[in-house]
C-alpha positions in Angstrom: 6.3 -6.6 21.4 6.3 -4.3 18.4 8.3 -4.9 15.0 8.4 -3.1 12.1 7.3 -2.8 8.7 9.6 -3.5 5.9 8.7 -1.1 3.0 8.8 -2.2 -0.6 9.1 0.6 -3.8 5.7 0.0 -4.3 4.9 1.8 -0.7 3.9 -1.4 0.6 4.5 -2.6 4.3 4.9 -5.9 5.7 4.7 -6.5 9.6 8.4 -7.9 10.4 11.3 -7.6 13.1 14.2 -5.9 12.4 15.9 -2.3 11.5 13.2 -1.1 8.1 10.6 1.2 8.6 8.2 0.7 11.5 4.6 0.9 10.8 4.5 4.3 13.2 6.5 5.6 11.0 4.3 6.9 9.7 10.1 2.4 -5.3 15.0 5.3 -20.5 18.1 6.2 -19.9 20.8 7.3 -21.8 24.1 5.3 -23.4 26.7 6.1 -20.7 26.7 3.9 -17.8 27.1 6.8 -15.5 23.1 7.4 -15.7 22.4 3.6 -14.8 24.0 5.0 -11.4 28.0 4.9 -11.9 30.0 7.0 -11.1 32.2 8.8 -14.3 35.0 7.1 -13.5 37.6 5.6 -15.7 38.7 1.7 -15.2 42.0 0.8 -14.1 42.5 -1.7 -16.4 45.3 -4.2 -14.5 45.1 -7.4 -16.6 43.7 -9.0 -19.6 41.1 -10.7 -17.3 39.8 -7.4 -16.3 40.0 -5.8 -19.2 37.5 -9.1 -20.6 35.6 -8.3 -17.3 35.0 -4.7 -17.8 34.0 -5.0 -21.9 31.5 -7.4 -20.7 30.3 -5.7 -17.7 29.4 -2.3 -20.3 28.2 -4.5 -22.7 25.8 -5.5 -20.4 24.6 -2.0 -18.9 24.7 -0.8 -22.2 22.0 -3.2 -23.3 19.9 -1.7 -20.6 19.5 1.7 -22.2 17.6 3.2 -25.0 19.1 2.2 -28.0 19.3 5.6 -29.4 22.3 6.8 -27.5 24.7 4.4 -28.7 26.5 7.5 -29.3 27.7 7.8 -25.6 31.0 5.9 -23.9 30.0 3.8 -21.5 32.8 3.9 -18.1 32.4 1.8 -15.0 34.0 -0.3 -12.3 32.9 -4.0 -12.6 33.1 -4.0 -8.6 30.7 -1.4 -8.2 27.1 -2.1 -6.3 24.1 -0.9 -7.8 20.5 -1.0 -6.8 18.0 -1.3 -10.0 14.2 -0.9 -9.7 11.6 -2.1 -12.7 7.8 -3.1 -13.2 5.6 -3.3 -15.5 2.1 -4.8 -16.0 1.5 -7.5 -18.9 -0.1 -10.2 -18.8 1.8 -13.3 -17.7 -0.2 -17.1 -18.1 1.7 -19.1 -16.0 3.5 -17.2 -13.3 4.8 -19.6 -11.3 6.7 -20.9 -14.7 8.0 -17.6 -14.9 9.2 -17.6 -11.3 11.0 -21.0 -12.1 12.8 -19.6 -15.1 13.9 -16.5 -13.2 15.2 -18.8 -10.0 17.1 -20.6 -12.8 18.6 -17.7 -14.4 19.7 -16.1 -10.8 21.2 -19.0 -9.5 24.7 -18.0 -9.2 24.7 -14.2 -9.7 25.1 -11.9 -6.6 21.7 -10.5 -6.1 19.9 -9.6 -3.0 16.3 -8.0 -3.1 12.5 -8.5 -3.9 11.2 -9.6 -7.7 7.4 -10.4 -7.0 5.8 -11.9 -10.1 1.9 -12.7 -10.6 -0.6 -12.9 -13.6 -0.4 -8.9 -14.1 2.9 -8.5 -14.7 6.0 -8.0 -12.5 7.5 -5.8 -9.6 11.6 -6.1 -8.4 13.8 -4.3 -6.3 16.9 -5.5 -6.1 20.6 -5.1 -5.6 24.2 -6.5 -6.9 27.5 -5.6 -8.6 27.1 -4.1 -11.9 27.9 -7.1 -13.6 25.5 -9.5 -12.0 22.5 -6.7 -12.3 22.8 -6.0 -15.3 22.9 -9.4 -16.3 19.8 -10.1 -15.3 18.2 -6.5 -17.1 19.8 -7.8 -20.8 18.4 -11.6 -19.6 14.9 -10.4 -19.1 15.0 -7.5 -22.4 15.5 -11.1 -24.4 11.6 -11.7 -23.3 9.6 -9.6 -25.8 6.7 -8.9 -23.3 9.7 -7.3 -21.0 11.9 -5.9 -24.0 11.0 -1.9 -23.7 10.4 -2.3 -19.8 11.7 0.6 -18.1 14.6 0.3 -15.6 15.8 2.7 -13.1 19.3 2.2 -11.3 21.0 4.3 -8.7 24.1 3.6 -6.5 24.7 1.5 -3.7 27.8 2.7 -2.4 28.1 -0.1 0.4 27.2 -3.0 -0.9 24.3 -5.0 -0.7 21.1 -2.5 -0.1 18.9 -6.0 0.8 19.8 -8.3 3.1 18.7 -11.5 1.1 16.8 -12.2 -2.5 13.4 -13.0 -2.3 11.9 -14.0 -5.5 8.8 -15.2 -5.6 5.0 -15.8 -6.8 2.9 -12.9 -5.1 -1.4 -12.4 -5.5 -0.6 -8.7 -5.3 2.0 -6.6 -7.0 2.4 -4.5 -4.6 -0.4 -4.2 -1.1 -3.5 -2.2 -1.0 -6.7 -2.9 0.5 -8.4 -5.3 -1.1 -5.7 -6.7 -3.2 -5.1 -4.8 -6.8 -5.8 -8.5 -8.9 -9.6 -7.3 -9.6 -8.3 -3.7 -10.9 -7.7 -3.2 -14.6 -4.3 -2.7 -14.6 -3.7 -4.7 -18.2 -5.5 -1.8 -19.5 -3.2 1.5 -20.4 -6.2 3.4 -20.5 -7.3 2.8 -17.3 -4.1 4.1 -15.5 -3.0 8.0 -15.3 -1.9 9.5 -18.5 2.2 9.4 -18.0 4.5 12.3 -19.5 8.1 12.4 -20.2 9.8 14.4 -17.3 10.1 17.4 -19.5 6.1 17.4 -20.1 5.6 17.3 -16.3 8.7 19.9 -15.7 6.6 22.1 -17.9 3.2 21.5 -16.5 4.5 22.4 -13.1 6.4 25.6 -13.9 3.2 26.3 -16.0 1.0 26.4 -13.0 3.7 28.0 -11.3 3.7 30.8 -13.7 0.2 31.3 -13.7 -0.4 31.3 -10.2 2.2 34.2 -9.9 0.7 36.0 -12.3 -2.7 36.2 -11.2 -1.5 37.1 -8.1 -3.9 34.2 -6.4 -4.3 30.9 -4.6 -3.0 27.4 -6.5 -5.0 26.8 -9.7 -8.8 25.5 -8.4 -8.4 22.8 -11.4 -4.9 21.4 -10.9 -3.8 19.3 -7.5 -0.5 17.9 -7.3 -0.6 14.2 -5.8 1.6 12.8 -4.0 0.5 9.4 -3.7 3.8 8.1 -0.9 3.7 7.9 2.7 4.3 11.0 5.2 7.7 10.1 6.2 8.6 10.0 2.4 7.6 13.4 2.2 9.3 14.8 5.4 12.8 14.0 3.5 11.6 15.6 -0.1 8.8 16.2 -2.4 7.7 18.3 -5.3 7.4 22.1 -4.1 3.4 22.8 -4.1 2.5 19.0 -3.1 1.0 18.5 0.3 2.4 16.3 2.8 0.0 12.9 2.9 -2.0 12.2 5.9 -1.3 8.1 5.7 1.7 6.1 6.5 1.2 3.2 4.9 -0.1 3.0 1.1 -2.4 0.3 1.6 -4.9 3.1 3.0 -4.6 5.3 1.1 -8.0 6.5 0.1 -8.0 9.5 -2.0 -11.4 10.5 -4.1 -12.8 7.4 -2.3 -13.4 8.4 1.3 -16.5 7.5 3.1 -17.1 11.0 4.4 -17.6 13.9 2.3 -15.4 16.9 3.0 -12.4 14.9 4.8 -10.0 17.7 5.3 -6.8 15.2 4.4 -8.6 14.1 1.0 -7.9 16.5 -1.4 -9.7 15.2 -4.0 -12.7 15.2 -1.7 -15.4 17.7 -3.3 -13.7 18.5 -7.1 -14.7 18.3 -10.2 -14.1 15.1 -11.8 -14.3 16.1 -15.1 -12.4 19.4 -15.2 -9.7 18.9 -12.5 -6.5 18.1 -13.4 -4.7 16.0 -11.0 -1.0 15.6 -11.4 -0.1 12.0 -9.4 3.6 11.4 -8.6 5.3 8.2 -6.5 9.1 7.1 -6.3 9.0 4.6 -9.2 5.4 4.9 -10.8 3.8 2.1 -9.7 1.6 3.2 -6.7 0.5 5.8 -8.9 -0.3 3.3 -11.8 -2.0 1.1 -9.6 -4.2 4.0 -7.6 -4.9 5.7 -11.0 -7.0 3.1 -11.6 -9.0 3.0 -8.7 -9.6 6.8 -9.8 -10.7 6.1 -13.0 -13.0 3.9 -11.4 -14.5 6.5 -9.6 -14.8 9.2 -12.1 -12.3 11.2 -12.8 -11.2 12.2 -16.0 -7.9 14.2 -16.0 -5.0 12.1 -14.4 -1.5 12.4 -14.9 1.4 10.5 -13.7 5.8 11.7 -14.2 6.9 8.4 -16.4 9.3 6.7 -14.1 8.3 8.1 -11.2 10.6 10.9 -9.1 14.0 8.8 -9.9 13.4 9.5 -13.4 12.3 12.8 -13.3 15.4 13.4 -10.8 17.9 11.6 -13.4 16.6 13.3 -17.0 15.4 17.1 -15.1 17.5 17.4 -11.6 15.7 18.9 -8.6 14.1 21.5 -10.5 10.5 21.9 -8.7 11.8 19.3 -6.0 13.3 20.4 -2.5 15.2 17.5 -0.6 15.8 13.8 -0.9 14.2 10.7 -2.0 13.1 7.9 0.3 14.0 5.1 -1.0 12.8 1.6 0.4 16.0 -0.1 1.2 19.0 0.3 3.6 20.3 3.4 2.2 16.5 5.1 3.1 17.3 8.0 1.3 19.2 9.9 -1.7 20.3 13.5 -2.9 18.8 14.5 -5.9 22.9 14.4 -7.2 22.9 10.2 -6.9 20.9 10.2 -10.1 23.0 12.5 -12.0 24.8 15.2 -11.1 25.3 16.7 -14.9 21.5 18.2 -14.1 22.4 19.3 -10.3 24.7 21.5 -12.4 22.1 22.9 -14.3 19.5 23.4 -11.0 22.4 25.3 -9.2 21.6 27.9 -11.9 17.7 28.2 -11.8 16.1 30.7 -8.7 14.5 27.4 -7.2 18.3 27.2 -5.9 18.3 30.3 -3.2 14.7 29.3 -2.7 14.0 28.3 0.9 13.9 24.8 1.7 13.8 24.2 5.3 11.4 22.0 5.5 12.5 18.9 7.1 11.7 18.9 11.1 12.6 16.9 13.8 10.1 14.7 14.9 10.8 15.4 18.9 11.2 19.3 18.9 10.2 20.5 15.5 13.3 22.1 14.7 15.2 21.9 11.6 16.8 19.0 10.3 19.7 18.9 8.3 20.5 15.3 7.4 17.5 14.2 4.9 17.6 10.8 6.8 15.4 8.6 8.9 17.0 6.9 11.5 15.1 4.0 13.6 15.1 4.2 17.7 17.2 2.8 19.7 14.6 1.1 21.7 14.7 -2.3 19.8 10.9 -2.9 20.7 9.9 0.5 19.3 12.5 0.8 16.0 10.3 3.7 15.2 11.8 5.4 11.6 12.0 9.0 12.3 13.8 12.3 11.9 15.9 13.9 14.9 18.0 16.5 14.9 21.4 16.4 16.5 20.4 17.3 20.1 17.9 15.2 20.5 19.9 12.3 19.0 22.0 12.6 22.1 19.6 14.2 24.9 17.6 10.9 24.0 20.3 8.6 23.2 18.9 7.7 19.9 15.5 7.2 20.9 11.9 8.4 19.6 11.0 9.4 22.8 11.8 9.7 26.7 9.7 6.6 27.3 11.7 4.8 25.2 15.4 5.8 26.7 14.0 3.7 29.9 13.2 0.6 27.6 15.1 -2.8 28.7 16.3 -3.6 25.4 18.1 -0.6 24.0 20.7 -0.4 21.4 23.8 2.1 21.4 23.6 5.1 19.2 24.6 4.8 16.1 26.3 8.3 14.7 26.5 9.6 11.1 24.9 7.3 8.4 25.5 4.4 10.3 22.5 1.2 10.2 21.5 -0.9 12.8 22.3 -4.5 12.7 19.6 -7.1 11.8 17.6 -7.5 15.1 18.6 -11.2 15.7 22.3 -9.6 16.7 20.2 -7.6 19.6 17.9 -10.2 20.1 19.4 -12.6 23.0 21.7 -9.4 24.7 20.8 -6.7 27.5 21.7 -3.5 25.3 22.9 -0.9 28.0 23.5 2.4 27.5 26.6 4.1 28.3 26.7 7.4 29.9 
């Protein structure tokens, strides 16, 4: 019987049952809550109770931005869900201790998601009402090894995006073979260069430029990275990247491949020293962690977008980038306008935004897609993530494939931006379809 793989930020999958990703399927800010993921909304302010909520619940997002734009009003709704993403590397002595006082601190507050700490630092992914989220962001900025960490929030819109909170002691961060504990990831100089979003706007309309100009192929010392899985591509990506030839980060094996001349390694046969290779991931982590590996193996020039795509989407908008964003939860994907839409605005106005961008296929026909969205087969033994366009959906009944529609344990179609239940609803029943 096959399962799937639930997929962390960090591009990691682990074998499970349920409605995530399979493994064929082949994670700064400003003052105003807003860019933490609200929406600009004012509060209804109905009582003196929620009027104590609210001041409390800003207080708290507040703390979790830079403190140079104090000069912003903050606006939110206490109820609102939000999902907030942060790592970072430091050293930690004992882990386990630092689990305990994280349990201790979360008892209580709404949370749902996955915070994974070891002796190299930390890794969460998690989800909540503002209030309870960012509770836990001012709690852990009172740690001084934590206090500049770098948190990135966007909106869940219907609730929980996790179905329970794991948080726990993990040997690995986040997985790749081999585990990442013996890789110097304490050591800034070991891991890719990062830039502001600006810097790598720049760079990337820079090689844009130049390319254009000289009338030629891409720039022979410049490769743009991107270090995620296929299907994360298939829904958006940075214009000039190639799609990756892996599904699952663990095996991922740029620069490092066995075989000289690999087709699907593009850093197979370049100069080390002279290339520049521009390395981009959701969050920043894979590319933090497989920097390293490159170092290891030579190569000079490496460069990494600070914050990963959500940042570079929430400070620059889609300038460069066509599509959505995988993300690795229940919502699988977001528009570039979920991060902020005061820089869609701004995009609108740029060429890129009568470029062609019809990408996206689906994965039965290879026609075009228009909903940026995975959506897992109806054959609960399958649960294959993949893209379908509209007719398929129905010739096929919501499933992958026409082996699948003949499956004995199928579930109905689900229209729209609907989710599958948790597969223990399906589990004991015979799932018929109806004609």
């Amino acid at each position: 019987m096959r399962g799937w793989c639930a997929v962390s930020s960090s591009g990691s999958l682990s074998l499970n049952f349920g409605l995530y990703p399979s493994s064929k399927a082949a994670n700064g800010a400003c003052g105003c809550c807003f860019h933490h993921g609200f929406p600009r909304k004012a509060v209804v302010i109905k009582s003196n109770n929620n009027t104590r909520k609210v001041h409390r619940a800003i207080s708290i997002s507040c703390c979790a931005s830079a403190s140079n734009s104090n000069d912003k009003i903050c606006q939110a709704e206490i109820n609102n869900f939000v999902v907030v993403n942060f790592y970072r590397f430091v050293f930690i002595k004992d882990p386990q201790h630092e689990v305990a006082k994280h349990l201790t601190f979360l008892k209580g507050l709404n949370i749902h998601g996955r915070i994974y700490i070891n002796e190299q630092g930390i890794n969460a992914q998690y989800s909540g009402p503002s209030e309870d989220a960012f509770a836990y962001v001012k709690w852990l900025k009172e740690d001084e090894k934590f206090s500049d960490i770098l948190v990135q929030t966007s909106p869940a819109l219907n609730g929980h995006a996790f179905p329970k909170l794991k948080l726990r002691y993990k040997p690995s961060l986040l997985q790749f073979e081999g585990g990442v504990s013996h890789l110097p990831l304490l050591d800034p100089s070991m891991r890719a260069t990062p830039l502001a979003p600006s810097e790598w706007r720049e760079k990337l309309e820079a090689v844009d430029n130049n390319d254009k100009a000289s009338n030629s192929n891409p720039s022979a010392d410049y490769i743009l990275l991107d270090m995620r899985n296929g299907y994360e591509w298939d829904v958006g990506h940075f214009q000039g990247a190639q799609r990756p030839d892996v599904d699952c980060f663990r095996r991922t094996s740029f620069g490092v491949s066995s075989t000289e001349g690999v087709a699907s390694d593009l850093l197979s046969n370049v100069d080390k020293e002279k290339t520049n290779i521009m390395m981009y991931c959701t969050g920043g982590i894979r590319c933090d962690v497989y920097s390293t590996v490159l170092r290891q193996q030579g190569f000079q020039n490496l460069y990494t977008v600070e914050g990963g795509v959500s940042h570079y989407l929430k400070t620059e908008g889609p300038v460069k980038w066509v599509g959505n964003l995988f993300t690795f939860d229940s919502r699988l994907s977001l528009p570039p306008s979920s991060y902020n839409d005061e820089t869609m605005i701004e995009a609108s106005m740029t060429p890129q935004a009568f470029e062609n961008d019809k990408f996206a296929k689906c994965y039965i026909c290879g026609s075009q897609v228009y909903e940026l969205r995975h959506r897992n087969c109806a054959n609960l033994d399958c649960n294959l993530l993949f893209l379908c366009c509209a007719n398929c959906l129905m010739d096929l009944r919501g499933c992958c494939c026409y082996n699948c529609t003949t499956a004995p344990r199928r579930r109905p179609v689900l229209p729209g931006f609907q989710r599958y239940k948790r597969w223990h609803v399906y589990r004991d029943l015979e799932v018929r379809l109806q004609v």
